[in-house]
VMD Tcl script that draws the C-alpha trace (Angstrom):
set ca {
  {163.83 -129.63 -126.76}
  {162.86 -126.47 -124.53}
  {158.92 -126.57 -123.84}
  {157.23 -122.80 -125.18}
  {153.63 -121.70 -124.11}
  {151.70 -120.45 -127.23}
  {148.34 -119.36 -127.99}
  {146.35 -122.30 -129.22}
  {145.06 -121.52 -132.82}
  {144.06 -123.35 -135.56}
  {146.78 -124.44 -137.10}
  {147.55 -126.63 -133.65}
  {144.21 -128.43 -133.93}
  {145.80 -131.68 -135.21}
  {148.50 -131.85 -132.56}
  {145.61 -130.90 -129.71}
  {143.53 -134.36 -131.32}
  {147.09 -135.95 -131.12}
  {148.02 -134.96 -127.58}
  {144.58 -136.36 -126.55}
  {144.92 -139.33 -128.02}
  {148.25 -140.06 -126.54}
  {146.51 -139.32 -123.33}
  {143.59 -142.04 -124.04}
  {145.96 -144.35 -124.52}
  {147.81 -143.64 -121.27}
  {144.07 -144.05 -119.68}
  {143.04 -140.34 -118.91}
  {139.00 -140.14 -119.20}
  {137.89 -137.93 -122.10}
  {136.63 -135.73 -119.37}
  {139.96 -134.44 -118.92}
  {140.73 -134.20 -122.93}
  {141.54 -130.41 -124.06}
  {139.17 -129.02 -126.00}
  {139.54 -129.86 -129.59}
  {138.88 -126.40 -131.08}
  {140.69 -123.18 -130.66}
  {137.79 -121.16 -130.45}
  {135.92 -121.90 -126.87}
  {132.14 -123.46 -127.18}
  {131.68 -121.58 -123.92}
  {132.47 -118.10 -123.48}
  {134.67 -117.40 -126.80}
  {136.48 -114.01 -127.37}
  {134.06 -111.35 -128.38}
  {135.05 -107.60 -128.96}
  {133.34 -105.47 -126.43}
  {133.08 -108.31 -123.89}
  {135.30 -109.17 -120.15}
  {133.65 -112.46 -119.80}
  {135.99 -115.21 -122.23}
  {138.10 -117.67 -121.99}
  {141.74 -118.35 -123.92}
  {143.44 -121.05 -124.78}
  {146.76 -122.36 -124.20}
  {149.05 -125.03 -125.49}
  {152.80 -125.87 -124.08}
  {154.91 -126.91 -127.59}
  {158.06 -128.98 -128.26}
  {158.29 -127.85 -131.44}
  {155.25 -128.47 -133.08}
  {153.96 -131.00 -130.50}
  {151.62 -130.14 -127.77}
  {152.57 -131.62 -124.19}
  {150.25 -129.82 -122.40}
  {147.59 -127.12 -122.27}
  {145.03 -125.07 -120.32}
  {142.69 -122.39 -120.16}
  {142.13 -118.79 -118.59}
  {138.78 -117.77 -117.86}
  {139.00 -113.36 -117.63}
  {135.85 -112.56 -115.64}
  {135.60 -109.07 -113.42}
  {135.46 -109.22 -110.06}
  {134.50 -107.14 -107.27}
  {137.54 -107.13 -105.06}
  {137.45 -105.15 -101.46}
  {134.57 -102.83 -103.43}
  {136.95 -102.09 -106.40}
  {136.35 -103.40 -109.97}
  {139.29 -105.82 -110.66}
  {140.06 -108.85 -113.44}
  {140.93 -112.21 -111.53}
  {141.11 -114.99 -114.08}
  {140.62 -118.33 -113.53}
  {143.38 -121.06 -114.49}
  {141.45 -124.35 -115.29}
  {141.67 -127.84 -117.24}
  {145.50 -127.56 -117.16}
  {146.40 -131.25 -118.43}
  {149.42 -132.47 -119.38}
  {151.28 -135.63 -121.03}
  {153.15 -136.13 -117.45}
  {150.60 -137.86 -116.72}
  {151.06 -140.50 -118.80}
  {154.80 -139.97 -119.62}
  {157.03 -139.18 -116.99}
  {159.34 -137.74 -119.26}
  {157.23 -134.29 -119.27}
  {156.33 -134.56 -115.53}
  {157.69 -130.73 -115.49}
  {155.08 -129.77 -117.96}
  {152.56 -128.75 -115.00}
  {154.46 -126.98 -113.17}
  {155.76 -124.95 -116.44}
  {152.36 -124.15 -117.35}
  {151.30 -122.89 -113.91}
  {154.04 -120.44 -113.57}
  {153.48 -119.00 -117.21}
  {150.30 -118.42 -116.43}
  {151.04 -116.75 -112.99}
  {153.53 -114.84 -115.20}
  {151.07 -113.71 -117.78}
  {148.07 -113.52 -115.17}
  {149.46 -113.19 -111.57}
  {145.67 -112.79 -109.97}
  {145.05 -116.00 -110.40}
  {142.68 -118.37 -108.42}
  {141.48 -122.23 -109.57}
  {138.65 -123.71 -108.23}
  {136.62 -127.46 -108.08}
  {140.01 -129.74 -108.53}
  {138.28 -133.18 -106.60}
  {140.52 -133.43 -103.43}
  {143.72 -131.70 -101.58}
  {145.50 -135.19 -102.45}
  {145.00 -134.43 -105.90}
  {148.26 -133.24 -108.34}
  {146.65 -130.05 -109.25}
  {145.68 -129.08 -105.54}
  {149.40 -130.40 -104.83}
  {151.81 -128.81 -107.33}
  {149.67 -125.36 -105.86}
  {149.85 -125.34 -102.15}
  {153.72 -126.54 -103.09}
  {154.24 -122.74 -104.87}
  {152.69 -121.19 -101.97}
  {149.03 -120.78 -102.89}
  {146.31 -120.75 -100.07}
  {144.24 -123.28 -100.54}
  {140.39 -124.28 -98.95}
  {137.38 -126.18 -99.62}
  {134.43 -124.26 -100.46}
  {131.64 -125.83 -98.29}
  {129.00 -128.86 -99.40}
  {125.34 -128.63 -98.40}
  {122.65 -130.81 -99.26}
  {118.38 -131.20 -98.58}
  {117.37 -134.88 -98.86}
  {113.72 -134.84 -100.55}
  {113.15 -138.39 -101.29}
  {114.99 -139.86 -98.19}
  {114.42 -143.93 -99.89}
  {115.83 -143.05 -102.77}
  {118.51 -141.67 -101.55}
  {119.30 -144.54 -99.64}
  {119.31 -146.41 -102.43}
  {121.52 -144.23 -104.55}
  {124.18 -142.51 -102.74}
  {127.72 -143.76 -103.71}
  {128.85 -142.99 -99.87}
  {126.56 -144.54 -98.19}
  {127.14 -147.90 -100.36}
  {131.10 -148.36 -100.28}
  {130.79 -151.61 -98.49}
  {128.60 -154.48 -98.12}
  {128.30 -153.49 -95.15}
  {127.03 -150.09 -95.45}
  {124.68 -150.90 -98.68}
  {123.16 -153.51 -96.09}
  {122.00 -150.87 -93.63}
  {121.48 -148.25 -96.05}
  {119.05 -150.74 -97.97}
  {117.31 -151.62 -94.27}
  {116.49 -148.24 -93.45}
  {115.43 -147.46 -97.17}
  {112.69 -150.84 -97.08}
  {111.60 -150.13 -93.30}
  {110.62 -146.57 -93.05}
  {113.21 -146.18 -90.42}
  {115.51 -144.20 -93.12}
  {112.54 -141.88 -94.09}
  {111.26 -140.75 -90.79}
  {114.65 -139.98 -89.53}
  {115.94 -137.90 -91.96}
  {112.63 -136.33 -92.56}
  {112.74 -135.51 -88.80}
  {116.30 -134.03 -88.47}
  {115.40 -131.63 -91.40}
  {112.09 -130.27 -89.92}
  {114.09 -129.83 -86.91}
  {116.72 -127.64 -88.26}
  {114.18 -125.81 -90.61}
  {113.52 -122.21 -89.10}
  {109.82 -120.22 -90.07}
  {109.71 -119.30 -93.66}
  {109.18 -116.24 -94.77}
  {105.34 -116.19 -96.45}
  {106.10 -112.84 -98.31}
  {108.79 -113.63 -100.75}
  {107.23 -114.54 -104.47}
  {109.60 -116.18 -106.82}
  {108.97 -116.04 -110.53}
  {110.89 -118.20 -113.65}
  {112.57 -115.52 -115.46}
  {114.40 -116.02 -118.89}
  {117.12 -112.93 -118.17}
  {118.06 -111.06 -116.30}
  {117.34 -107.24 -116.48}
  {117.63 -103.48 -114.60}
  {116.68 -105.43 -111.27}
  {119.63 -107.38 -111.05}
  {121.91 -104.54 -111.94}
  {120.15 -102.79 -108.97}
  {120.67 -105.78 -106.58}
  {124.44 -105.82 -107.58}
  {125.28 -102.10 -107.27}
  {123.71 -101.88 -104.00}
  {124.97 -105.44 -102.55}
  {128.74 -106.39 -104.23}
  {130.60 -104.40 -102.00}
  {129.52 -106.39 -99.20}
  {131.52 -109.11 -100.67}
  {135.07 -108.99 -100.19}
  {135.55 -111.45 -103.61}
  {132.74 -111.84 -105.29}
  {132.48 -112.85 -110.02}
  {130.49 -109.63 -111.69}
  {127.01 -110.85 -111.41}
  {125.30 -108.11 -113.26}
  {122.75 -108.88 -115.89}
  {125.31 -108.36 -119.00}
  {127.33 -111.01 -117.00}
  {124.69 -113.53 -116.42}
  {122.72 -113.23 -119.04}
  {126.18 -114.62 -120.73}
  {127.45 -117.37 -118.48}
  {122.95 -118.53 -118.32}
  {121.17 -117.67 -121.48}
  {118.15 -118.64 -122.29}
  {117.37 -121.63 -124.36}
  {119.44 -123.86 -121.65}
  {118.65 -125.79 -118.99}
  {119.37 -123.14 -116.39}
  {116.29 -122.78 -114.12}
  {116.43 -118.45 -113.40}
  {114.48 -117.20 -110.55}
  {113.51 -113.77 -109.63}
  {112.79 -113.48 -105.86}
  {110.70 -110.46 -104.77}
  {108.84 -109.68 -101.49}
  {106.59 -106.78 -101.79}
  {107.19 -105.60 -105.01}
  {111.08 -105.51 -104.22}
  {113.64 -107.98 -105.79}
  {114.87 -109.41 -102.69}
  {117.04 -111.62 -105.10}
  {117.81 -114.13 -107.73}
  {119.08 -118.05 -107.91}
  {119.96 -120.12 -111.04}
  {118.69 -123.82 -110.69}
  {119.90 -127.21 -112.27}
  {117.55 -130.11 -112.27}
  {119.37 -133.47 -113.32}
  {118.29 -136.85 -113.92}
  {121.42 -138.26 -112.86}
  {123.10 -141.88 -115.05}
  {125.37 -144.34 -112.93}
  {126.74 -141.02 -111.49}
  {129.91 -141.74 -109.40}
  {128.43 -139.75 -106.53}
  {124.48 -139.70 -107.15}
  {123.83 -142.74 -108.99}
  {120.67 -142.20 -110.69}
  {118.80 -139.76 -108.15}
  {117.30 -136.42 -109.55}
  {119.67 -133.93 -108.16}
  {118.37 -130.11 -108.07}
  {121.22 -127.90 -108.15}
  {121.17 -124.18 -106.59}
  {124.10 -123.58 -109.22}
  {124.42 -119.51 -108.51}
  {121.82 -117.35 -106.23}
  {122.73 -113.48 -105.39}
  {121.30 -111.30 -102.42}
  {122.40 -109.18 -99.83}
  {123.52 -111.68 -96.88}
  {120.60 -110.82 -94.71}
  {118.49 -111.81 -97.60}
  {120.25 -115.16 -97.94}
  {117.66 -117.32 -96.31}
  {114.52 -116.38 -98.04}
  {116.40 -116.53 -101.58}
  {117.80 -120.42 -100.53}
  {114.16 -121.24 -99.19}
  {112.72 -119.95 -102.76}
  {115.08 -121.52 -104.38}
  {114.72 -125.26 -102.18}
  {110.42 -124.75 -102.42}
  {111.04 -124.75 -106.64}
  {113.32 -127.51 -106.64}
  {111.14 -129.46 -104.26}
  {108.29 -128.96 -106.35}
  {109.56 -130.27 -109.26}
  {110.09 -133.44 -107.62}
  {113.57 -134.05 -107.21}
  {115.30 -136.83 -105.01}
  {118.36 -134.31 -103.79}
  {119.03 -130.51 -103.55}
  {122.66 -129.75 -103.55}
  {124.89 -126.54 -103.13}
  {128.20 -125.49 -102.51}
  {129.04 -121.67 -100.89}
  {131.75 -120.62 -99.67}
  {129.93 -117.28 -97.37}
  {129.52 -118.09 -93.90}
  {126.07 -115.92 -93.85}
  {125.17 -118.18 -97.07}
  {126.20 -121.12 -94.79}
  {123.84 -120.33 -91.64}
  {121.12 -119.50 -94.47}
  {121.31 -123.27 -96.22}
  {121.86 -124.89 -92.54}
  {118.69 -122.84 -91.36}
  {116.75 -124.34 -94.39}
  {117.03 -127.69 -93.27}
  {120.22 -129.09 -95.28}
  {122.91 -130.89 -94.00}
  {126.62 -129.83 -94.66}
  {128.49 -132.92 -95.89}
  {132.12 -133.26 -96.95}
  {133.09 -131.10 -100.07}
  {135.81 -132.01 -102.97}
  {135.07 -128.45 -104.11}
  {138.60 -126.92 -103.63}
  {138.97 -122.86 -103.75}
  {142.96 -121.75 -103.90}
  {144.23 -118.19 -104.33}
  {147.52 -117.32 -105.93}
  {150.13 -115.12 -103.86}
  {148.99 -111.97 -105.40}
  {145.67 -112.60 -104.84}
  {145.94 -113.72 -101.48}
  {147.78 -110.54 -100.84}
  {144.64 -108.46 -102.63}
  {142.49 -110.38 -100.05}
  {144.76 -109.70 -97.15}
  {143.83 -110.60 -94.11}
  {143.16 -113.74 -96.12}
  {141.90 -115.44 -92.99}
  {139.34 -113.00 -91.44}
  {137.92 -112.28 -95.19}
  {137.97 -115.88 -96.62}
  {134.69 -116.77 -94.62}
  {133.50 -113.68 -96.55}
  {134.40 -114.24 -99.90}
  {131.62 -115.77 -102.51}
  {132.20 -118.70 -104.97}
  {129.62 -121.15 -106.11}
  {129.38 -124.10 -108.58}
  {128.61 -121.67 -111.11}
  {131.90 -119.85 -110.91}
  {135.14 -121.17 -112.53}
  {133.92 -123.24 -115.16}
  {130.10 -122.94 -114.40}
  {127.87 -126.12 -112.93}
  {129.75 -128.62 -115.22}
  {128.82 -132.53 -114.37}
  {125.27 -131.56 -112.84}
}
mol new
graphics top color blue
foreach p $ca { graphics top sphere $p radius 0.5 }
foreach p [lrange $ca 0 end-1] q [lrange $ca 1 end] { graphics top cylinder $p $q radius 0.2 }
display resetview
């Protein structure tokens, strides 16, 4: 029987809870379960608004194989105002059933049929199917950079899953945790690659975000060649208040030099962070010259409240030189950026403006496992 992508409503609720349970048995973590109501818990439809996500399901007959979701956000592409939606959580029962192994793939072209600026983001490795099946049908695929400020070098010893992948390693890393050694060298490399803060800049814990931010995006977007609508009616959406979003209003002199949204997570058996308190710079906004002082605000805060680890990814090479001149390290990144064709083409020349473009862990589907 043919395979047709649908709308997911309500009346396809009970084959969504089947589909997932097929896929539990088959051994797929709930993680990567679709989302068991029609209606989106995070950014649903709302008349009026560009920031939502739909739903999709792929049907034979009345059973679901597959399914994903398109985020519609507004971008601002080469200084124009321009949809690109983002095509994420596409799962299907390929991978537990070969017999549907063409499910992906069908999915992925509807979508590039229905939305053709398309770009997915995150996606774990280049190795992985998803990264895969996408280079294959010519999108341009990149990882978005990884940086990271150790605060609590022992505990980080202790903690970090790559530092621990062998007896071997866990021996040494638990040497220079106990002897000091661990502690004065990291605490050394990152004074070292610090430069002079800036003493002006005042940062203040904001609940939304108002005029200023407007302000800073009208004058600063256009500097961008990609770059998600971060105006205030934007984020005061994707980070209201009465979460655990951390919101910071940077100012020197009166002035809103810029903004940063801030995670702090006590972390569980985490595959990558164990159980260290990670601080997450999730989204931050400035003009590029401005990058540094917003990312030193941003670290100071974080610092303060005691964490283990501050973490970040960017994709902007001037947001890049600002971590790096902060004192982080840049490690290897699983966070995975990939432009459709028409997209690519909106961005051409897609190599001298992908250092440009801006994506953080708080595009796509926002600062999820942190």
């Amino acid at each position: 029987m043919a395979i047709a992508i649908q709308p997911y409503t309500e009346d396809r609720i009970v084959a969504v809870k089947a589909f997932n349970q097929r896929l539990g048995a088959g051994g797929v973590a709930p993680e990567f379960h679709f989302p068991e109501s029609h209606i989106p818990y995070w950014l649903p439809p709302l008349d009026g608004l560009r920031l939502y996500q739909q739903f999709y399901v792929a049907l034979e007959g009345d059973t679901v194989r597959g399914a994903f979701i398109l985020k519609h956000q507004d971008f601002s592409l080469s200084g124009a105002t321009e949809p690109v939606v983002y095509y994420h959580l596409p799962v299907s029962e390929g991978i537990v059933n070969k017999v549907y192994a063409g499910v992906g793939v069908l999915m992925l072209r509807s979508a590039v049929k229905m939305q053709p600026v398309l770009f997915a983001l995150g996606m774990g490795a280049f190795n992985r199917p998803l990264p895969t099946m996408l280079k294959a049908m010519g999108w341009s695929l990149s990882a978005v950079p990884f940086y990271f400020r150790i605060n609590h070098p022992a505990q980080f010893l202790r903690q970090i899953a790559p530092l621990r992948q062998s007896s071997g390693r866990r021996t040494l890393a638990n040497l220079a945790a106990y002897s000091g050694a661990g502690y004065l060298a990291i605490k050394t490399a990152q004074s070292l690659r610090t430069s002079r803060g800036d003493r002006s800049i005042r940062t203040e814990v904001v609940r939304t975000f108002g005029p200023w931010a407007d302000e800073l995006w009208q004058y600063n977007a256009s500097r961008y060649p990609l770059i998600a609508d971060r105006s205030s009616a934007a984020l005061n959406v994707l980070y209201p208040p009465g979460k655990d979003f951390i919101c910071l209003r940077i100012t020197r002199e009166g002035e809103t030099v810029g903004w940063a949204v801030l995670l702090d997570t006590q972390m569980r058996a985490n595959k990558y962070f164990g159980n260290l308190r990670v601080g997450t710079i999730a989204d931050c906004f400035a003009a590029p010259e401005h990058a540094a002082q917003v990312i030193q605000a941003a670290t100071q805060i974080l610092e303060e409240r005691n964490v283990d680890l501050v973490i970040a990814n960017h994709s902007n090479t001037a947001w890049g030189k600002a971590f790096l001149s902060n004192g982080y390290f840049e490690g290897p990144s699983n966070f995975i950026f990939a432009a459709s064709k028409a997209l690519a083409e909106k961005l051409a020349p897609l190599d001298t403006n992908r250092p440009n473009i801006y994506f953080m862990r708080g595009d796509g589907d926002g600062p999820v496992n942190l």
